[in-house]
N, C-alpha and C positions, 0 to 999 in steps of 0.2 A: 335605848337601854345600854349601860356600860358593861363590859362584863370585866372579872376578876385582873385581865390582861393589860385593860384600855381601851382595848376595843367599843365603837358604838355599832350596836346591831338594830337592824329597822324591826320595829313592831306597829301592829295595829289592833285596839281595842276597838267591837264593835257592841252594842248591846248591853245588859248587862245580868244577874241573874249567876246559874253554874258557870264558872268559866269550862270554856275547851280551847284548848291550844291546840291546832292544826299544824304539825310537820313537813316538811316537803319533802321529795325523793330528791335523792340528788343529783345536780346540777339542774334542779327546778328551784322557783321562787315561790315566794307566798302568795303571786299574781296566780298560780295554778288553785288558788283553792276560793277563789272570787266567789265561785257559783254554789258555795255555801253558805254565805253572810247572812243573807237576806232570810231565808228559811227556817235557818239557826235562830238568828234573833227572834223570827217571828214567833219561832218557839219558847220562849224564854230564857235563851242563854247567852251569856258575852262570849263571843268568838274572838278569839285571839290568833291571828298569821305573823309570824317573821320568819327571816331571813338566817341559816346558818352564817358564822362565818364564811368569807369570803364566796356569798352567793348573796344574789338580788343586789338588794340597798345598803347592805351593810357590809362594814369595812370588810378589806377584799387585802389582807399583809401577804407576802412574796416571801416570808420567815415558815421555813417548814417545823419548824418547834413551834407556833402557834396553832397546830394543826392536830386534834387529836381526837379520839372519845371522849375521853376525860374532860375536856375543854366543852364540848358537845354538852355532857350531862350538865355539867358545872352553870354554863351559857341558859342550859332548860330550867333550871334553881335558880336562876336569877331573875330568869322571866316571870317566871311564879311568881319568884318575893316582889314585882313590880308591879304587876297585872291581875294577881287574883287575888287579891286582900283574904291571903291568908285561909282560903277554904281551897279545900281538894279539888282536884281538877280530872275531867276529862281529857285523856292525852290523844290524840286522833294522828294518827301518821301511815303515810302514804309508801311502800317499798322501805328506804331507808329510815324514812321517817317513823315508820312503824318499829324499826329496828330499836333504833334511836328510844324510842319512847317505852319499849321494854325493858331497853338500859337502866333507865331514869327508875322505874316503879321495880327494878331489880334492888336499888340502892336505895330509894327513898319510898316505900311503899303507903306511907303514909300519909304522902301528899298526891296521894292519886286516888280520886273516885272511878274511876273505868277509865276501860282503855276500847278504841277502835283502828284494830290491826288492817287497814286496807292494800292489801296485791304486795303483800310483804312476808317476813320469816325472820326467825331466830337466830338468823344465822350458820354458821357451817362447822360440826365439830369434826367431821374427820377430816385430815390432812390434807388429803387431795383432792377435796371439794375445795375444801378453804384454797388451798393453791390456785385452782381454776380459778373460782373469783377474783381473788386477787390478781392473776392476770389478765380476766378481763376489765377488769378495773384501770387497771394499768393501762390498757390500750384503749381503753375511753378515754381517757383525760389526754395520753399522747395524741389524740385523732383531734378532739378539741384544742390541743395548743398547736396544731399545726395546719389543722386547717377552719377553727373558728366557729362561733357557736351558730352565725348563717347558715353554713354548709349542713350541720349537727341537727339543725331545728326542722329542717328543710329536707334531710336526708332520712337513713333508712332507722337513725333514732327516733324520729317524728311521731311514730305511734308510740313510743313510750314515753315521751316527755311532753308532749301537746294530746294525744289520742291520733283515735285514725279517722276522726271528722276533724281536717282543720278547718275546715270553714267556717266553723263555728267561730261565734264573736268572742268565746271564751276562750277557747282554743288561741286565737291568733292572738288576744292579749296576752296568755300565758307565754308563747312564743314570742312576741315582741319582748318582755322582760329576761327571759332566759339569754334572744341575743344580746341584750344590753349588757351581760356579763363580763368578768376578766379571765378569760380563759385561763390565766397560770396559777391562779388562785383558787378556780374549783380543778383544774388539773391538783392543786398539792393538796384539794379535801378530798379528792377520789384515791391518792396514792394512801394519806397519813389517817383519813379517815373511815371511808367507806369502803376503800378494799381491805386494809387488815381489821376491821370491825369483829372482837371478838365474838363468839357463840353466846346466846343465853339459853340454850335446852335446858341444860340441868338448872338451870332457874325457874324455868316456866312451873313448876309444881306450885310454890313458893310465893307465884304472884295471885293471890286469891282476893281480885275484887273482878265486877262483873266486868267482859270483853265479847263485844264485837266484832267477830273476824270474818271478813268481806272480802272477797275478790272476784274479775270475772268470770264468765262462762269460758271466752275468748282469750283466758289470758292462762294457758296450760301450764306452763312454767312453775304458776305459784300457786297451783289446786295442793303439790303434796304439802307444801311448807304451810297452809293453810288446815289441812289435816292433821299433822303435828300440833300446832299451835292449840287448836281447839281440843284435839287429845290432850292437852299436857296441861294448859292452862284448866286452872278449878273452877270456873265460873264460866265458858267459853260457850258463845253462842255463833254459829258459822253458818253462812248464806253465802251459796253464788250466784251472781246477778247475771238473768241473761243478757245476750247482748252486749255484753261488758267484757272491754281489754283490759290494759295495765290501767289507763288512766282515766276509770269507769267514770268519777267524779264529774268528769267534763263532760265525755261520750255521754252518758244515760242521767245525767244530776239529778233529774226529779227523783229515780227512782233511788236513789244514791242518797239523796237528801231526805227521802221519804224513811227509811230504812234509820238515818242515825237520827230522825226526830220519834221516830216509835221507841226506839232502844233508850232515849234520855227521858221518855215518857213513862216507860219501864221500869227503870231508874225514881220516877218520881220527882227527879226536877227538871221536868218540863212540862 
């Protein structure tokens, strides 16, 4: 897929039927969400993965002006117009991806059938939350561009961007992809894009089609921003999975899988 810039971003149609577009957190690939395909389709939906800018398979520029939200949303509207022949989609995203995908149905709400917010948030409107993030932000990407996404996959990141089983076969292929990275290119999506990532709270009222909002037992951090979301969103249906960290998906997938094939059943198209 090209987007508005030039750029070619990797994508994968599997299936067909409601589209869902699956998100990734960032400095993950669309290799992190494998262990939904098979489940999905069997359901009766085309499952769609790609790659943000400069992460996975797709072009990976060293231009901090290609680096933004804007370009994010924009990049998501494209993929639609290429991949879901023009019917509303299920948007599925993961931490930032979840972010991401509240963006998109903030501006375009008409191109989204549901949304599933997985071990994510709306973002940070007071000052000095938003500050914190963005400094940790900032010091993820410096740690990746200085010491490499081996150290990063392998390291005390591992339970958030692979789970805390990596032995699993899913696991290590999501981790094989993520090394395969350019480190200065999701270091300039973590500074331009996912550390200063505006707030959507005072939007969530606003988004009124049905939502999914999932995260672990295991993953404390994002129980309150999970409790927001389903406070504020009009449609908001929220379950936390036992057993489940940040990146339940991989850790617990049956039960992960089980959970977004009942809610598209719900739904009516599946």
């Amino acid at each position: 897929m090209k987007t508005s810039d030039g750029l070619e971003l990797y994508t994968e149609v599997h299936g067909d039927g409601v589209p869902v577009v699956f998100s990734c957190a960032f400095s993950t690939t669309h290799e992190n969400w494998r262990s939904q395909v098979d489940a999905l389709v069997a359901a009766g939906a085309k499952v769609i993965l790609w790659d943000y800018r400069g992460h996975g398979r797709s072009d990976a520029p060293h231009d901090p002006a290609a680096y933004s939200m804007e370009h994010v949303v924009d990049d998501l509207g494209r993929l639609l117009d290429e991949t879901a022949g023009g019917r509303p989609a299920v948007l599925a995203g993961l931490s930032f991806g979840g972010l991401a995908s509240l963006h998109f149905a903030a501006r375009h709400l008409e191109r989204v059938r549901a949304l599933v917010l997985v071990a994510s948030g709306p973002g940070f409107k007071n000052p000095d939350a938003a500050a914190r993030w963005m400094a940790r932000s900032e010091k993820t990407a410096s740690y990746i561009e200085a010491k490499g996404f081996e150290a990063f996959v392998h390291g005390k990141a591992g339970p958030t961007c692979i789970g805390r089983r990596p032995e699993l076969p899913a696991a290590r292929a999501a981790g094989e992809a993520i090394i395969a990275q350019d480190p200065v290119a999701v270091g300039l999506f973590g500074r331009h894009v996912a550390g200063p990532a505006p707030s959507v709270i005072d939007e969530l009222s606003s988004i009124d089609v049905p939502a999914l909002v999932v995260v672990g037992e295991d993953d404390p951090g994002y129980h309150q921003a999970a409790e927001v979301m389903s406070a504020k969103l009009p449609r908001a249906r929220a379950v936390r999975v036992p057993g489940g960290g940040h990146i339940l998906n991989i850790e617990v997938a049956d039960d992960f899988n089980a959970l977004v094939v009942a809610f598209l059943e719900d739904l009516g198209v599946a």
